[in-house]
C-alpha positions in Angstrom: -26.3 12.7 -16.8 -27.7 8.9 -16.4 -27.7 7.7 -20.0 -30.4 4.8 -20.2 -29.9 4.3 -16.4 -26.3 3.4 -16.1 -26.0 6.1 -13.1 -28.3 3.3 -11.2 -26.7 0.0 -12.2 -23.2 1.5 -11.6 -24.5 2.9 -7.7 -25.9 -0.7 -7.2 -22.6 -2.9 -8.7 -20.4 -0.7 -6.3 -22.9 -1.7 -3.6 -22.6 -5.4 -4.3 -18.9 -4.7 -4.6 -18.5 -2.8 -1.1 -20.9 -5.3 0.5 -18.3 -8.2 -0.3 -15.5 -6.1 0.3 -15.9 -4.6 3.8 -16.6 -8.2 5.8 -13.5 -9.3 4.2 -11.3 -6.0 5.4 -12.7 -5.5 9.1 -12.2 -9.8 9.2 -8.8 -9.1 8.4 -7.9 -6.1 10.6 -9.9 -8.4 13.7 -6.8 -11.1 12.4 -4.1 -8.3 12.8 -5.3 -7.4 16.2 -5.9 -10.7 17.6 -2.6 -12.1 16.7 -4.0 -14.5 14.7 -2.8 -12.8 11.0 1.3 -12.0 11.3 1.9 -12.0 7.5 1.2 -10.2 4.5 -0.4 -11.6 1.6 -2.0 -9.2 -0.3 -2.8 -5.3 -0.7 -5.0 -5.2 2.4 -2.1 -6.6 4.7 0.0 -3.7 2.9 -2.2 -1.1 3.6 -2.7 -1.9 7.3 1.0 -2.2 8.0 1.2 1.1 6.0 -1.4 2.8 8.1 0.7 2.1 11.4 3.9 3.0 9.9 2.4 7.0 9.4 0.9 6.5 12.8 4.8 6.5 14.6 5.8 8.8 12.5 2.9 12.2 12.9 4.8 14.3 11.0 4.4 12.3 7.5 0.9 11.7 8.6 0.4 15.3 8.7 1.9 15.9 5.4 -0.2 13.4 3.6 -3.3 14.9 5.4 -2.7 18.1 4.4 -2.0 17.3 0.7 -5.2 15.7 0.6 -7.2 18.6 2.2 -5.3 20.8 -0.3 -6.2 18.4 -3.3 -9.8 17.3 -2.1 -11.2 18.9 0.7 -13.2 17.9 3.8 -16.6 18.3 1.4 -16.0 15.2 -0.7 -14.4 11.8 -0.5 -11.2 10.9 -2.3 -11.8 10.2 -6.1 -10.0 8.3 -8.5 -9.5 12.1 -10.5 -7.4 13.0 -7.8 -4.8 10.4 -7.8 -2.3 12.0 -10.1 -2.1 15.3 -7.8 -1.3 13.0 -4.5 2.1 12.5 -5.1 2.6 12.7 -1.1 0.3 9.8 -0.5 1.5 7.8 -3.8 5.0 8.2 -2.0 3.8 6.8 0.8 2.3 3.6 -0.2 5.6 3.3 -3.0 8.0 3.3 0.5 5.7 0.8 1.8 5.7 -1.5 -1.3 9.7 -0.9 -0.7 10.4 -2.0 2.9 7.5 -4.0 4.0 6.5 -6.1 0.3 3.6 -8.6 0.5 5.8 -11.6 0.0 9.3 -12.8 0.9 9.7 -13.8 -3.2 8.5 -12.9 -6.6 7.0 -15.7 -8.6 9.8 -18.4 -9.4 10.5 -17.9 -13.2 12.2 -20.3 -15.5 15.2 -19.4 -17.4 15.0 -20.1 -20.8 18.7 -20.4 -22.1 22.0 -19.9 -20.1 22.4 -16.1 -19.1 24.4 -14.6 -17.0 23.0 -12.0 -14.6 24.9 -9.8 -12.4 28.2 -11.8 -12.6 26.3 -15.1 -11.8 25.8 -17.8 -14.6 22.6 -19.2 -14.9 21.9 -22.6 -16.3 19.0 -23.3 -18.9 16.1 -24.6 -17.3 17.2 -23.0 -13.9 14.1 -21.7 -11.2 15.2 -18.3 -10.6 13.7 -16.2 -7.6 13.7 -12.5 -6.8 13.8 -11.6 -3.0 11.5 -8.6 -2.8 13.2 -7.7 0.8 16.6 -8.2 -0.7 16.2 -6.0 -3.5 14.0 -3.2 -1.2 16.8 -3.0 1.5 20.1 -3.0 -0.5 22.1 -0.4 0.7 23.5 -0.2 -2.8 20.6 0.8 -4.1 18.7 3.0 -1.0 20.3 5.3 1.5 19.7 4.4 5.2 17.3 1.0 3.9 15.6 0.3 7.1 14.3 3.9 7.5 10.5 4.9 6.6 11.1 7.8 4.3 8.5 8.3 1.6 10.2 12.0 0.6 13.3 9.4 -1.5 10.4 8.9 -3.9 9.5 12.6 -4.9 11.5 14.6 -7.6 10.2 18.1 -8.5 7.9 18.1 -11.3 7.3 14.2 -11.8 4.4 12.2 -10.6 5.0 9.5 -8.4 4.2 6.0 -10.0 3.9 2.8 -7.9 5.6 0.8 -10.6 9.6 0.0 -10.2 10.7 -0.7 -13.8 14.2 -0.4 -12.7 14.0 -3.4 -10.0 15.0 -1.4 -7.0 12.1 -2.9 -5.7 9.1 -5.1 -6.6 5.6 -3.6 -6.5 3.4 -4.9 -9.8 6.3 -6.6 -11.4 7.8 -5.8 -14.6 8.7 -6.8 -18.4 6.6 -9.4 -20.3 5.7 -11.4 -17.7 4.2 -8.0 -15.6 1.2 -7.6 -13.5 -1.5 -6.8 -16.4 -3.4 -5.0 -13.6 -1.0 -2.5 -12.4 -2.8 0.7 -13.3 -6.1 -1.0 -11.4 -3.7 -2.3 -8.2 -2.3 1.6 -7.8 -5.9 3.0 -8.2 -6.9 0.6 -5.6 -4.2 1.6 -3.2 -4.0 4.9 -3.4 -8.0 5.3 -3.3 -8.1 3.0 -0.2 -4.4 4.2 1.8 -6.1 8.2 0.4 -9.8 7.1 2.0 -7.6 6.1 5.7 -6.1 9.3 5.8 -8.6 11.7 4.9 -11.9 10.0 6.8 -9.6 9.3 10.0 -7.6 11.0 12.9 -5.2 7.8 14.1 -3.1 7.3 17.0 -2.0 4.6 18.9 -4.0 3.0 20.9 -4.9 3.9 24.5 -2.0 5.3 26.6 0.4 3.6 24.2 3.4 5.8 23.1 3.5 4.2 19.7 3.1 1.2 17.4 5.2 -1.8 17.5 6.2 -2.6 14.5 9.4 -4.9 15.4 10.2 -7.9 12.8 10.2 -11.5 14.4 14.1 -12.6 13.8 14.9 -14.5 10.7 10.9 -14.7 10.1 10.0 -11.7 8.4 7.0 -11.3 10.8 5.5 -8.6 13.5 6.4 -9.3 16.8 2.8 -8.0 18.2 -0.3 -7.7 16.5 -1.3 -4.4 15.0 -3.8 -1.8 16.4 -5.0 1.4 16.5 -7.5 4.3 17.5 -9.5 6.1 14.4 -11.3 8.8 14.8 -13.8 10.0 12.3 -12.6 13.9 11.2 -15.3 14.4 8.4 -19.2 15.3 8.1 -21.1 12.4 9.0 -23.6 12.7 5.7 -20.3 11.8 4.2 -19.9 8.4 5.7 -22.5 6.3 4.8 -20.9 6.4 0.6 -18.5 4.4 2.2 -20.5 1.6 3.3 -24.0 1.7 1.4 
């Protein structure tokens, strides 16, 4: 149904919308494998460094693939519909947002009057700063911390949310001060991270056993630039929705 041709000016503002986009994702992937990006600073870093994290480890790759054949197909692209039954690839970007966050810090916030959190007394006035790595590798709060395990996240019967209103880790935020876009952000992630897996066969590159993904000491950064081999594993009429 196009009702007074909003079929059309919707086809052409996500044209406009993926012809901004996709210069400013393959310029950034070109920065991750020239060395010359070793930081993340937003969702597309997070998604890249998600990418090579399934890469060393086939068998969650597998899993998410398979959910999404199971969910969606080969016959159609990921849609947002199907977000809500891809738990296994909502896990997988949630275990992302945990271990490798797109910042060191949250945004400094101000105290307002003297509190005392977590046995510590806070003075009025004080600039108080979460550590997102701190909080998403605390032993106290995650079994075995270092280790990429996207299964911690799933409990029978409830869908997996990208939002951590408990503070085990930081991913949108939380409280008044929030990210107002958090529903938008998870669609966003889980359509692009969803789009990876089900358009793509990836391996590491040439006769490379896997992908390095070893911190710089004390920095927080990768050692070596990332890279990888994709290999298209859908129709090809299929394709060009992605880029036209």
């Amino acid at each position: 149904m196009n009702l007074d041709g909003q079929e059309k000016i919707v086809k052409d503002a996500n044209k406009t919308i993926r012809n901004y986009q996709n210069p400013i994702i393959d310029d950034r992937i070109r920065q991750w494998k020239s060395g010359e990006r070793k930081e993340m600073e937003d969702l597309t870093d997070v998604l890249i460094t998600l990418k090579d994290k399934l890469i060393n480890q086939p068998e969650l790759l597998a899993k998410a693939t398979e959910e999404i054949d199971r969910v969606v197909g080969k016959e159609r692209l990921v849609e947002e519909s199907d977000i809500g039954s891809l738990n296994y690839v909502k896990a997988c970007a949630r275990e992302s947002f945990r271990l490798h966050p797109m910042s060191p810090f949250n945004v400094p916030h101000v105290a307002t009057q003297d509190t005392t959190v977590a046995g510590y007394f806070i003075p009025k006035g004080s600039h108080a700063m979460l550590s997102r790595y701190g909080l998403g590798r605390n032993p106290k709060a995650w079994a075995d911390p270092l280790r990429y395990d996207p299964e911690r996240h799933l409990k029978d019967g409830v869908e997996v949310v990208l939002t951590e209103h408990d503070l085990r880790f930081i991913s949108f935020s939380t409280g008044r001060r929030g990210c107002v876009a958090a529903l938008l952000g998870t669609c966003m992630t889980t359509m692009l991270l969803a789009r990876l897996i089900q358009c793509f066969t990836w391996s590491p590159p040439g006769n490379a056993r896997g992908i390095d993904l070893t911190e710089k000491e004390d920095e927080l950064v990768l050692v070596s630039p990332l890279t990888a081999t994709a290999v298209p594993r859908l129709a090809p009429h299929l394709y060009p929705t992605i880029t036209n």
